[in-house]
C-alpha positions in Angstrom: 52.5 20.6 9.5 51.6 23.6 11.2 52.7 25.7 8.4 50.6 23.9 6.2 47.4 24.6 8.5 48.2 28.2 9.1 48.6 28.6 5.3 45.0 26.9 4.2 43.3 28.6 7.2 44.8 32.1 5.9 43.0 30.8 2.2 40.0 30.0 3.6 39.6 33.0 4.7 40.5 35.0 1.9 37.7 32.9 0.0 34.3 34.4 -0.2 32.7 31.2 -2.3 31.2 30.1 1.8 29.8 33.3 2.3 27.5 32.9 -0.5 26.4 29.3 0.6 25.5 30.9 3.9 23.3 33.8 3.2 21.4 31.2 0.5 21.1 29.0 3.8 19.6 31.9 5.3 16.9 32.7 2.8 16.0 29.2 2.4 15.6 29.3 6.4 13.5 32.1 6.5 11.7 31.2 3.8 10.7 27.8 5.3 9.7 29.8 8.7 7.1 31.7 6.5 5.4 28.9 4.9 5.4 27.0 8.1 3.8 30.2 9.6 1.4 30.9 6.5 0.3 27.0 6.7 -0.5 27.0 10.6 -2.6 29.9 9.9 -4.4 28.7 7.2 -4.8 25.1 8.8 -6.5 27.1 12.0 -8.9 28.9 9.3 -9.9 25.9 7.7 -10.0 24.0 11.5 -12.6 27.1 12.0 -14.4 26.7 8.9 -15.1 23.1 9.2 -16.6 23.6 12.9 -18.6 26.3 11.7 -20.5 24.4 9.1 -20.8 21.2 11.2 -22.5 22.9 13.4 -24.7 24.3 10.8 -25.4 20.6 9.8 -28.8 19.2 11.2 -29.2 16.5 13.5 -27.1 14.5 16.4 -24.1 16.7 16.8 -21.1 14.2 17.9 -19.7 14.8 21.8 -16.8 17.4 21.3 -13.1 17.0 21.8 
């Protein structure tokens, strides 16, 4: 048994076919930390655009948060 364990651990080494899947994990993790970094920003400059033309909107203005 232990022979056999030795023997796939020494082919699983030998095997690059894993190293591949990891660096595409990688990319597709970076690439999701961009977009979630692009999308904050862009939420805060529309959050900034809506206030700003609310408060060029006559009348009442509503209490603030």
């Amino acid at each position: 048994m232990t022979g056999y364990v030795k023997k796939m651990l020494s082919k699983l080494r030998r095997d690059e076919r894993g190293v591949t899947l990891v660096e595409y994990g990688i990319a597709i993790a970076l690439a999701v930390a961009l977009g979630v970094t692009a999308l904050s920003n862009l939420a805060l400059d529309v959050e900034g655009g809506m206030i700003a033309a609310g408060n060029e909107m006559p009348g009442e203005r509503p209490a603030t948060q």
